[in-house]
C-alpha positions as CSV (number, residue, x, y, z in Angstrom):
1,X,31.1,8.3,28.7
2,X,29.9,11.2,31.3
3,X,26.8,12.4,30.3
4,X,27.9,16.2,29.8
5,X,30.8,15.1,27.6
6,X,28.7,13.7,25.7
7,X,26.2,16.2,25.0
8,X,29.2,18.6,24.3
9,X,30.6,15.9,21.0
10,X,26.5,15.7,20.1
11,X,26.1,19.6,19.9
12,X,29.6,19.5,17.9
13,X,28.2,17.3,15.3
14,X,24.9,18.6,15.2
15,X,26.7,22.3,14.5
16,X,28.6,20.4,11.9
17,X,25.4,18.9,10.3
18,X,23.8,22.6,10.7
19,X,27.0,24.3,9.1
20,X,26.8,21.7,6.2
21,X,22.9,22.1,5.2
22,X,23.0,25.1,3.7
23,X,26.4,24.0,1.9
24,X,24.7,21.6,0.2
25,X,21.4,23.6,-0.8
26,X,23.6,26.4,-1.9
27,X,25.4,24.3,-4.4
28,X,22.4,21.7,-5.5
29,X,20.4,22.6,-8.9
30,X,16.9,23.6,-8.9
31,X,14.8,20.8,-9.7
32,X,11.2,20.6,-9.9
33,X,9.1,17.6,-10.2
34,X,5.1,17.0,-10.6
35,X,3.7,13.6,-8.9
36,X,0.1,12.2,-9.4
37,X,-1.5,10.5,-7.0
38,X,-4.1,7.4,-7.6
39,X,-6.0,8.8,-4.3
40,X,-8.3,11.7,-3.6
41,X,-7.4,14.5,-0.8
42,X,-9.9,13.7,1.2
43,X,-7.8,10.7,2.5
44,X,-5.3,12.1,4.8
45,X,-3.5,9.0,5.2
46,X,-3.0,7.4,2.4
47,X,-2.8,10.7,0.0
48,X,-1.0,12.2,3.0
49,X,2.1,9.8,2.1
50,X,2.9,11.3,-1.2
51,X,3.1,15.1,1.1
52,X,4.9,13.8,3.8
53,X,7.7,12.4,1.1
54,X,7.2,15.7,-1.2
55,X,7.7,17.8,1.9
56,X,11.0,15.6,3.3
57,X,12.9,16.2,-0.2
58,X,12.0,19.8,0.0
59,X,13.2,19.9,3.6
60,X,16.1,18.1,3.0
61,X,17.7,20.2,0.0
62,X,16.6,23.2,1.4
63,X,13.7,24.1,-1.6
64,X,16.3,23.0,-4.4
65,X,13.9,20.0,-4.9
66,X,10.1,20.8,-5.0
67,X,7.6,18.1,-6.1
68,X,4.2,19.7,-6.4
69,X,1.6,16.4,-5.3
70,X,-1.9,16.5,-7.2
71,X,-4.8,14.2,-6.4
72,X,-6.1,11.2,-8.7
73,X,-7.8,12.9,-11.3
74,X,-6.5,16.5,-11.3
75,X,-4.0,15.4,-13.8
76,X,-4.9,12.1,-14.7
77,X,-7.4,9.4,-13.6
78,X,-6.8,7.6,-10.4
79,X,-6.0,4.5,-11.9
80,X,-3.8,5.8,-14.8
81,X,-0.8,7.3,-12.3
82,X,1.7,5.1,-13.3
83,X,1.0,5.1,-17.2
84,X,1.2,8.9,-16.8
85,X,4.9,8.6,-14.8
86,X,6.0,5.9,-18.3
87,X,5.1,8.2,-20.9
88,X,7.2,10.8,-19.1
89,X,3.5,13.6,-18.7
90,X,4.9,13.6,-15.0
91,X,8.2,12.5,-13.0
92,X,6.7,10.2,-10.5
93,X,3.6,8.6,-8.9
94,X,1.8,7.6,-5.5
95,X,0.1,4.3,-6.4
96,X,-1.0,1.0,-5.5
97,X,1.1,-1.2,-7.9
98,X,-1.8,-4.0,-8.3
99,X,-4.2,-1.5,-10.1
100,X,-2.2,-2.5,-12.9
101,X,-2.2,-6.5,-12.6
102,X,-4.1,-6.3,-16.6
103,X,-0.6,-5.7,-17.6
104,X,1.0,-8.2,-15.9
105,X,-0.1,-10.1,-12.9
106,X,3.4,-9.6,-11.5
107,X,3.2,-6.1,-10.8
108,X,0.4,-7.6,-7.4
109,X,3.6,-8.5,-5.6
110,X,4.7,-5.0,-5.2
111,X,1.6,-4.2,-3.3
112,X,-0.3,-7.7,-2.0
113,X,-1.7,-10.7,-3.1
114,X,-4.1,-12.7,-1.3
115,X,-3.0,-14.8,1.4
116,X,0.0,-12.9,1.4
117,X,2.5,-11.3,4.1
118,X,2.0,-8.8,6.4
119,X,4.1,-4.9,6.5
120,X,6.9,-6.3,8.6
121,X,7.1,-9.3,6.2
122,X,6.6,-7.5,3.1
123,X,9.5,-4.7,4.9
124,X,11.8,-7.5,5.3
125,X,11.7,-9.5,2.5
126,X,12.2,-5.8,0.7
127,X,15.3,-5.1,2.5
128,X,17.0,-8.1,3.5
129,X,15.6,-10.7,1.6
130,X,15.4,-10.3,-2.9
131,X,12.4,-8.3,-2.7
132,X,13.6,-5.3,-3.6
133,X,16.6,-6.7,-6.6
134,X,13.6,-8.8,-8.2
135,X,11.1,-5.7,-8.4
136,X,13.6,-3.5,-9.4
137,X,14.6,-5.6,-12.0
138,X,11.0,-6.0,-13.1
139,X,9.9,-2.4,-13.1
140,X,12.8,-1.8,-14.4
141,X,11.6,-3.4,-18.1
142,X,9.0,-0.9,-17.5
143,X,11.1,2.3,-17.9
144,X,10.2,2.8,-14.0
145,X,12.3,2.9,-10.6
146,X,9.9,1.8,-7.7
147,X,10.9,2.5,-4.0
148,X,8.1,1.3,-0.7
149,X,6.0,4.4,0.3
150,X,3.2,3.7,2.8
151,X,1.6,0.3,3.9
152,X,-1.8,-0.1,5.8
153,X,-1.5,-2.9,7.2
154,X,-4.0,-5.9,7.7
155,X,-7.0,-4.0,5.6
156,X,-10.5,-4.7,6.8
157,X,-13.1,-7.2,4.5
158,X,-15.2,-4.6,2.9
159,X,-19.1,-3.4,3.4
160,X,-21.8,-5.8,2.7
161,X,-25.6,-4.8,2.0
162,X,-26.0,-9.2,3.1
163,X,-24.6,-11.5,5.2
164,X,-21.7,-13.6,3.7
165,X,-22.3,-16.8,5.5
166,X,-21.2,-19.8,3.2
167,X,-18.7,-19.2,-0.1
168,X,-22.4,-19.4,-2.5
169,X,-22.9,-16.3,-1.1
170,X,-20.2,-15.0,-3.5
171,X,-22.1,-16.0,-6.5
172,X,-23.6,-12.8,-8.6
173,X,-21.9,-10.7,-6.3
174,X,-21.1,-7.4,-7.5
175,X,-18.0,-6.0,-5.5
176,X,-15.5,-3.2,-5.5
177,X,-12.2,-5.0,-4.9
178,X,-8.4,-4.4,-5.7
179,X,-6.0,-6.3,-7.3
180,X,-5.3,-9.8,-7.7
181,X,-8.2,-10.4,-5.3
182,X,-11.1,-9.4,-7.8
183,X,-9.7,-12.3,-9.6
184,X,-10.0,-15.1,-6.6
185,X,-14.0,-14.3,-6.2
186,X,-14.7,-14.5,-9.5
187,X,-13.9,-17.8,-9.4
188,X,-16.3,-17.9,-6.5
189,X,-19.0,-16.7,-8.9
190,X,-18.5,-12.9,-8.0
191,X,-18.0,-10.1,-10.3
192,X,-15.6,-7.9,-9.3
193,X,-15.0,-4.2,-10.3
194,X,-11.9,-2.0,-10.5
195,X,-13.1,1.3,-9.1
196,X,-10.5,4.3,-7.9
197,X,-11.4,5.1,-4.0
198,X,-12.9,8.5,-5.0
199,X,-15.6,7.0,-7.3
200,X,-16.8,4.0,-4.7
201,X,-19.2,5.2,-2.5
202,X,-21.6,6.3,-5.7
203,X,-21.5,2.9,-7.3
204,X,-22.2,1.5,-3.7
205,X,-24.8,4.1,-3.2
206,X,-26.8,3.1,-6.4
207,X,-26.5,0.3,-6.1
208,X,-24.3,-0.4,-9.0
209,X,-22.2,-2.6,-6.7
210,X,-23.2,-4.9,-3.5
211,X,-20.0,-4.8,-1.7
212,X,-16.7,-2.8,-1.2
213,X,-13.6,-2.7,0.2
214,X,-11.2,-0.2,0.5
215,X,-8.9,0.0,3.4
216,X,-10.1,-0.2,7.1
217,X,-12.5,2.2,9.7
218,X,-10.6,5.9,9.0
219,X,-10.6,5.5,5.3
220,X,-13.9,3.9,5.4
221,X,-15.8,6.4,7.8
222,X,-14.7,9.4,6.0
223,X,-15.9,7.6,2.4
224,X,-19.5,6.8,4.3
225,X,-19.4,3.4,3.3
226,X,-21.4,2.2,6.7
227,X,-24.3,4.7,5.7
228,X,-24.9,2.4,2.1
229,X,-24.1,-0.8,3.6
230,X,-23.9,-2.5,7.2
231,X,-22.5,-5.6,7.5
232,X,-18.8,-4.8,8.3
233,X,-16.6,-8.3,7.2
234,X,-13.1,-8.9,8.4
235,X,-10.2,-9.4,7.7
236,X,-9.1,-8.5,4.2
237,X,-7.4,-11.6,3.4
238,X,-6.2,-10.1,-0.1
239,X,-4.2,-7.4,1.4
240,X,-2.2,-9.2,4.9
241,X,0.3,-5.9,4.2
242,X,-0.5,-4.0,1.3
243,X,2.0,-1.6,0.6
244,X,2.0,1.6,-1.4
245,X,4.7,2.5,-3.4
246,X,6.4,5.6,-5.4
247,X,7.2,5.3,-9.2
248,X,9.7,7.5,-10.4
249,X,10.1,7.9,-14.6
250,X,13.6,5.8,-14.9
251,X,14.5,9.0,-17.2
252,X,14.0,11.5,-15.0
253,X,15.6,9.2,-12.3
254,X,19.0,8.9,-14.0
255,X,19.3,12.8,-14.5
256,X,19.7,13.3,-10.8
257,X,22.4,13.7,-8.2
258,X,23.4,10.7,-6.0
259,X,23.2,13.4,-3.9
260,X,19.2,13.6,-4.8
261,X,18.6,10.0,-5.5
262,X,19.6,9.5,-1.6
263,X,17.4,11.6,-0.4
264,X,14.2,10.5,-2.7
265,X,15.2,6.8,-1.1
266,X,15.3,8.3,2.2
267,X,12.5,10.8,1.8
268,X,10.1,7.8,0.6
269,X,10.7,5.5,3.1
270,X,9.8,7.9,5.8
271,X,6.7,8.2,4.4
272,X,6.5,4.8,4.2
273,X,6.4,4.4,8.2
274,X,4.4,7.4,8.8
275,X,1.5,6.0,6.8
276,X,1.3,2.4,8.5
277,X,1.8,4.6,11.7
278,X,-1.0,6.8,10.8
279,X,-3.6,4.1,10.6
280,X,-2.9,2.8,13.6
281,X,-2.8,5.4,15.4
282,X,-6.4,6.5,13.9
283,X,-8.3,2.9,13.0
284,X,-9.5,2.4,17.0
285,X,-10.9,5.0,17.4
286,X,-13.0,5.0,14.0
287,X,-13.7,1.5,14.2
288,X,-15.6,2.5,17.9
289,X,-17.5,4.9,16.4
290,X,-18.7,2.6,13.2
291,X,-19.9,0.4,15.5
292,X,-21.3,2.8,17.7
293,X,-23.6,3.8,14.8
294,X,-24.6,0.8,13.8
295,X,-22.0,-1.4,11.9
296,X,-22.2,-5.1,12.2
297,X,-18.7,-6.4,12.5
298,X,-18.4,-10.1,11.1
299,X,-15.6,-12.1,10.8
300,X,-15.6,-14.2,7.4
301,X,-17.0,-17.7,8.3
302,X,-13.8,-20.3,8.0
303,X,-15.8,-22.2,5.2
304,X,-15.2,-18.8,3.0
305,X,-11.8,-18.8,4.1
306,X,-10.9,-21.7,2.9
307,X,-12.6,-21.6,-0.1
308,X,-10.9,-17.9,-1.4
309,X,-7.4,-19.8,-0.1
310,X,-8.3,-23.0,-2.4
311,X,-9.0,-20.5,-5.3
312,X,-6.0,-18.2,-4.4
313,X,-3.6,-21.1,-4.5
314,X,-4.8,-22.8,-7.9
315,X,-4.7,-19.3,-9.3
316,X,-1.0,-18.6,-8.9
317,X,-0.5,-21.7,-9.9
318,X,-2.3,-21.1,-13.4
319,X,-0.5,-18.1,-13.6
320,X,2.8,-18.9,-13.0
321,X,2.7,-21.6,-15.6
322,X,2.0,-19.4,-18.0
323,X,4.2,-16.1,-17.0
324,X,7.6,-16.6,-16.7
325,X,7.9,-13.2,-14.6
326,X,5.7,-13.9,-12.1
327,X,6.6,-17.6,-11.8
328,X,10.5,-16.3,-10.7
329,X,9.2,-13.6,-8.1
330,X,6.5,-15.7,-6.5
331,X,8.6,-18.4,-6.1
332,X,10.9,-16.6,-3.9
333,X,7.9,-14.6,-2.8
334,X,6.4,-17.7,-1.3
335,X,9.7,-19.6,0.1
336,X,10.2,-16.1,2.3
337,X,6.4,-15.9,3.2
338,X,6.4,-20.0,4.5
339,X,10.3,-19.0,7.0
340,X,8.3,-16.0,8.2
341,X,5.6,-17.6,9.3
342,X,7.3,-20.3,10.8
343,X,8.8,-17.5,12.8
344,X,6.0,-15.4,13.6
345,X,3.9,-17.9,14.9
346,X,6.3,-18.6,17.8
347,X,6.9,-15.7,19.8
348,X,4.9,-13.0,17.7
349,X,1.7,-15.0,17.6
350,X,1.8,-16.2,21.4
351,X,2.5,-12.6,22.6
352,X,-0.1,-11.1,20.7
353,X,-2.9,-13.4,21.2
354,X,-2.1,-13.5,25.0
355,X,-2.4,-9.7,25.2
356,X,-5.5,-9.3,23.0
357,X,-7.3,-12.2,25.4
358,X,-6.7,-9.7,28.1
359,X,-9.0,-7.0,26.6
């Protein structure tokens, strides 16, 4: 096709698309929604998901739809967004779905487990493979529809005041960590705490806890956590691809338009890549500047490895003998994980370990 006959159809269908905006706006109810957030302003990134997908559905039905965002704890606690979006105080949530693992372990699939697959794994198994069907189904028992809304990718290994250098070392260690994860170290002899991002830099401060982890260098420079502690530990083998996700009150869900229920799938799942985007577009640049000013990166020995993967592996299997919903997810869960990887270790693993060794 010649180039300027082509531009001529594109402007048609973009005046078509224009014409037809305001159609739809002029026609669509007024709706207006309130979403909580389990994560303070002060992270851009990961708080800045729940904007960027509040802002799309605005954009996109022309104001009909607002959703006014507040941050954990202006409404409700941090770690109490999705209880808030069940009981129907507020239409829809920005959360990390593994803060609420006490309910039922199966809700860590949604965001990570340890050991577990990356974004583009966790993407694909979501969208082409039964991801999505078997968490829908399973939030579904909870009165809740869930859609992907941010990931951060591989997360970092948390802030140490000591050096981790054999698995003992976990042993009376007090440590901020999410999720199923908490979990795996206690079995290590660590005591793991559930704390909401806002509230970890205190505990760390005081002393309250020995170690943290949150999410990687942006995150973790503008929280301070290298001014408490300085051994820097990687990689977060609990979270390989955590991903964030958007809980809508199945209620509040049904009442509206396909029309609107298109665009919250659509609006959420930009949000979704603008978030892993985000952090890496930011994380090399902070990560210079935390070790710069001081930060001691260490990688966790492989003898620590090993050891969380031995405890990681005897735990789901504990687990899924004695939860028939987790047992069915992580079943598929893992069969996907295992042809991944058989995958990604071919031409993904060469490529990328060739062009790192050229640094």
């Amino acid at each position: 096709m010649e180039r300027r006959s082509f531009l001529k159809k594109a402007g048609a269908g973009l005046a078509v698309s224009a014409a037809a905006a305001p159609a739809l706006a002029q026609g669509a109810p007024t709706v207006k929604w309130r979403l909580t957030s389990s994560f303070p302003k002060s992270l851009d990134t990961i708080f800045g998901a729940a904007e960027v997908f509040a802002r799309r559905v605005s954009e996109a039905t022309g104001g009909k739809f607002q959703i006014q965002v507040f941050s954990g704890g202006e409404l409700v606690p941090g770690l109490q967004a999705m209880d808030a979006v069940k009981d129907g105080t507020v239409e829809c949530c920005h959360t990390a779905s593994y803060y609420y693992i006490g309910k039922d372990p199966t809700f860590a699939f949604d965001t990570a487990v340890p050991f577990g697959m990356n974004n583009r794994q966790m993407d694909a198994w979501y969208r082409v493979g039964n991801g999505m069907k078997l968490m829908r189904e399973f939030f579904g028992t909870h009165g809740l529809v869930n859609f992907p809304c941010g990931n951060t990718g591989v997360q970092m290994g948390g802030w140490f005041r000591k050096e981790i250098k054999t698995a003992k070392d976990f042993d009376g260690l007090k440590m901020r960590i999410g999720g199923f994860a908490g979990q795996v170290i206690k079995r290590l002899g660590a005591v793991p705490q559930q704390i909401a991002g806002g509230d970890i830099y205190p505990a760390l401060e005081k002393g309250t806890i020995d170690a943290a982890e949150w999410i990687g260098p942006y995150d973790d420079q503008k929280l301070g956590f290298n001014k408490v502690a300085k051994y820097y530990y990687y990689p977060g083998w609990w979270e390989g691809g955590p991903q964030l996700s958007l809980l809508v009150n199945k209620k509040a869900w049904d009442a509206l338009s396909k029309e609107y229920q298109a665009i919250v799938q659509i609006a959420a799942a930009d949000a979704h890549v603008e978030m892993m985007a985000d952090y890496d577009g930011k994380n090399p640049h902070a990560l210079k500047q935390l070790i710069a000013g001081g930060a001691q990166l260490r990688p966790f020995p492989k003898e620590v490895m090993d050891a969380c993967y031995k405890a990681a592996q005897e735990l789901y299997a504990e687990t899924a003998a004695n939860n028939a919903n987790f047992k069915k997810i992580y079943e598929d869960y893992r069969k996907f994980m295992n042809d991944s990887n058989l995958w990604f270790r071919v031409a993904e693993a060469q490529y990328s370990n060739y062009m790192f060794s050229q640094r």
